[in-house]
N, C-alpha and C positions, 0 to 999 in steps of 0.2 A: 356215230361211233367208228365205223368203216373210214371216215376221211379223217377221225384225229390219229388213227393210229399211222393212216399213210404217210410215208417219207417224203418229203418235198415239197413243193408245192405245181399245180398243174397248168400252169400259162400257157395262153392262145397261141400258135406259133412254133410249139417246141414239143416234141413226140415225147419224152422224157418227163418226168418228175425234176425241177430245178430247186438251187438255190442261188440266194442274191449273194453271187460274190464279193460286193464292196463290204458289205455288213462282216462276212465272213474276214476279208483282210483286216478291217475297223478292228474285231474283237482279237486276232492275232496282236495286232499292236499294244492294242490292252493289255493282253496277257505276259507281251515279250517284256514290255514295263513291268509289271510285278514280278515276273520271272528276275531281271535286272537286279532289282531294289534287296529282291530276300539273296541272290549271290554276293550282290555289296555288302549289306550285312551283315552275312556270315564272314565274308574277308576281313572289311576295314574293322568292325565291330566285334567280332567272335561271337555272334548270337544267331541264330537262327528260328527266334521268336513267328517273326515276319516270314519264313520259309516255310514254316509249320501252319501257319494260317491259309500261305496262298498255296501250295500241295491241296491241303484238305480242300481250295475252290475247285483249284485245277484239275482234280479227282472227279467231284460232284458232277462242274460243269462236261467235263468229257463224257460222263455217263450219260447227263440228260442227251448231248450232240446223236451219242446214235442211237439215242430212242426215240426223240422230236425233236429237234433241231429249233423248232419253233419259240421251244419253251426254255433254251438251256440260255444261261445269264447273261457269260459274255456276248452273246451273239444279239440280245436282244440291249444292251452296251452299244455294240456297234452298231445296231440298226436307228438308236438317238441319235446319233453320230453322222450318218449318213442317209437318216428320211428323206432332205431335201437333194439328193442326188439320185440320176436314173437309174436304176438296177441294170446290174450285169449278171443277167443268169448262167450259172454253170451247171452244167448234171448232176442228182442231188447220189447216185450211187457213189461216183468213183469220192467224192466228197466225205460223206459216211463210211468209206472203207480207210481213207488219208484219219478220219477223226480216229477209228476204232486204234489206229496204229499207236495212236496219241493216249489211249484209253491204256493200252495196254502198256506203256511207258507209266505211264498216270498212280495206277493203284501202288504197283510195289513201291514206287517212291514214297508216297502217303504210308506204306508199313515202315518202310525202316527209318523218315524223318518224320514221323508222327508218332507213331506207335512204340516202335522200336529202335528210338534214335540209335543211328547205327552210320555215322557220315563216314566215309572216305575216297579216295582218288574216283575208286567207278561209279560213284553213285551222284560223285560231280562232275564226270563225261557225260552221265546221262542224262542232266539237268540242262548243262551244255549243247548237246542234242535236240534237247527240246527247245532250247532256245532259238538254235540256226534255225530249225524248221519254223519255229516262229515266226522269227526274221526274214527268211524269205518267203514267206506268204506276205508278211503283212510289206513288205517293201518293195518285191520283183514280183507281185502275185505268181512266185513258181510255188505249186504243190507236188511237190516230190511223191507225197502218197498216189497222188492223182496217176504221176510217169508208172510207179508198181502196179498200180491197178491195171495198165494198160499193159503192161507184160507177163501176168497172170491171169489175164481173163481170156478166154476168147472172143467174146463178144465187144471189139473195144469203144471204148468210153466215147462217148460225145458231150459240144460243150464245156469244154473242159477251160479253166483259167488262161484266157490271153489267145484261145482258139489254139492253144499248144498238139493237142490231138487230130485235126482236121491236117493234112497234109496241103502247105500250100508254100509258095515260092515268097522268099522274104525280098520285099522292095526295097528301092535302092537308098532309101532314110535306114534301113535296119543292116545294112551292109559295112563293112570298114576298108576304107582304105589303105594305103601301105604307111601312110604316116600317121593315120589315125592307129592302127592296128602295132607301130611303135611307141607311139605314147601310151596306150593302155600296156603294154610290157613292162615301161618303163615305171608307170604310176604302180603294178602289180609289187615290182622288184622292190621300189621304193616304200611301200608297206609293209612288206612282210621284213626288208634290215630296218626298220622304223620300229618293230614291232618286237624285232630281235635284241633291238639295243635297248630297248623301253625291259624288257624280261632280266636282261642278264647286266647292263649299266647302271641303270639305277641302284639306289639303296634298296635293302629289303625291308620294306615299313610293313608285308603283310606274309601271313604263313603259307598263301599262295604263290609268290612272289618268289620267296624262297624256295619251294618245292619245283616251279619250272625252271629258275635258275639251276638248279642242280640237273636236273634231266636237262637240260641245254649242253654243259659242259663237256668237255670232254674227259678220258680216261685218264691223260697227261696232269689236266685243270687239276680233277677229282686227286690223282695221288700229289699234287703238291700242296693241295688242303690240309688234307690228313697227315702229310707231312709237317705243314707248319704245325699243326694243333696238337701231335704230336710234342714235338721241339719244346715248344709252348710251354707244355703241362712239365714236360723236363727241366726246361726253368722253373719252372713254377715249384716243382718237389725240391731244388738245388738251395732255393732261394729261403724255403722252411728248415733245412739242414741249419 
């Protein structure tokens, strides 16, 4: 009973209680796709059907994460996923502390898109949020929870994803050049006005669309809007006369 309630698991090797960080990325992937799927559908679709089902998982499973970790769904998702690959243990605390952060994002969302549908702007930065953190666990194994952990504790984290916590000298593969270290500028620049022209040049086919279109604009943009549509309806009344 003592060892099902223990956090982690105990392997030869390692002073710590771990967990298998691949499984852990695997089930981030998992969940960043359904996180994906219910914000497309709420966009292109207007339904939120599929948001409402994967909250109430994403709820569940975060709860089981900081109670056993063993037992909670997606993790054991990822662990089909990646049996036949070697475990990469990480420390099961700072882990558990990254999940609880998640927990506590987790529930109020499940109140106000389950309970209490209640959608708007903040409650889809927050969704957004959860997303990035998804993302980059499951893509650059960085746990952002993992970095808080180690700047609120005193005791700091070991094991942590990617050896991020152990203090060591990055070799000369992890390093950038001056041309290397221009092209990522350059690739940076060219995403974000890629990104910028995809928001505010395209047509608006979705209600999201439209809402960052207009916080893009400027105050200039914004009163020659309102000017035309203005003008507009002044026609429009001239033309019933």
């Amino acid at each position: 009973m003592k060892e099902f309630f223990a956090y982690g698991e105990k392997v030869p090797g390692y002073e710590v209680r771990v967990l298998n960080e691949r499984e852990a990325r695997a089930a981030a992937a998992i969940l960043f796709v359904g996180a994906f799927l219910g914000l497309t559908n709420g966009v292109m679709l207007g339904t939120a059907v599929f948001s409402k089902y994967f909250v109430t998982f994403f709820a569940i499973d975060f709860t089981m994460r900081i109670i056993q970790p063993r037992y909670a769904p997606s993790l054991l998702l990822g662990r089909f996923f990646v049996q036949n690959q070697t475990p990469e243990y990480v420390g099961a605390a700072q882990k558990r502390f990254a999940w609880i952060l998640g927990f506590i994002l987790a529930w109020p969302m499940f109140y106000y898109l389950v309970i209490d549908f209640q959608p708007n702007p903040i409650k889809v930065l927050v969704c957004l949020i959860c997303m990035a953190l998804l993302f980059f666990e499951a893509a650059f194994s960085i746990c952002l929870g993992c970095k808080i952990f180690n700047l609120i504790k005193k005791e700091k984290a070991t094991h942590c994803p990617g050896g991020v916590c152990e203090i060591q000298i990055k070799d000369p593969v992890q390093k950038f050049t001056l041309p290397q270290k221009s092209i990522l500028i350059l690739t940076i620049l060219a995403m974000s006005y890629g990104t910028y022209l995809y928001m505010t040049k395209l047509p608006d086919r979705t209600h999201l669309t439209k809402k960052i279109k207009i916080m893009m604009m400027s105050d200039e943009e914004l009163e020659r809007i309102e000017y035309e549509k203005s003008l507009a309806e002044f026609e429009s009344e001239e033309e019933e006369f």
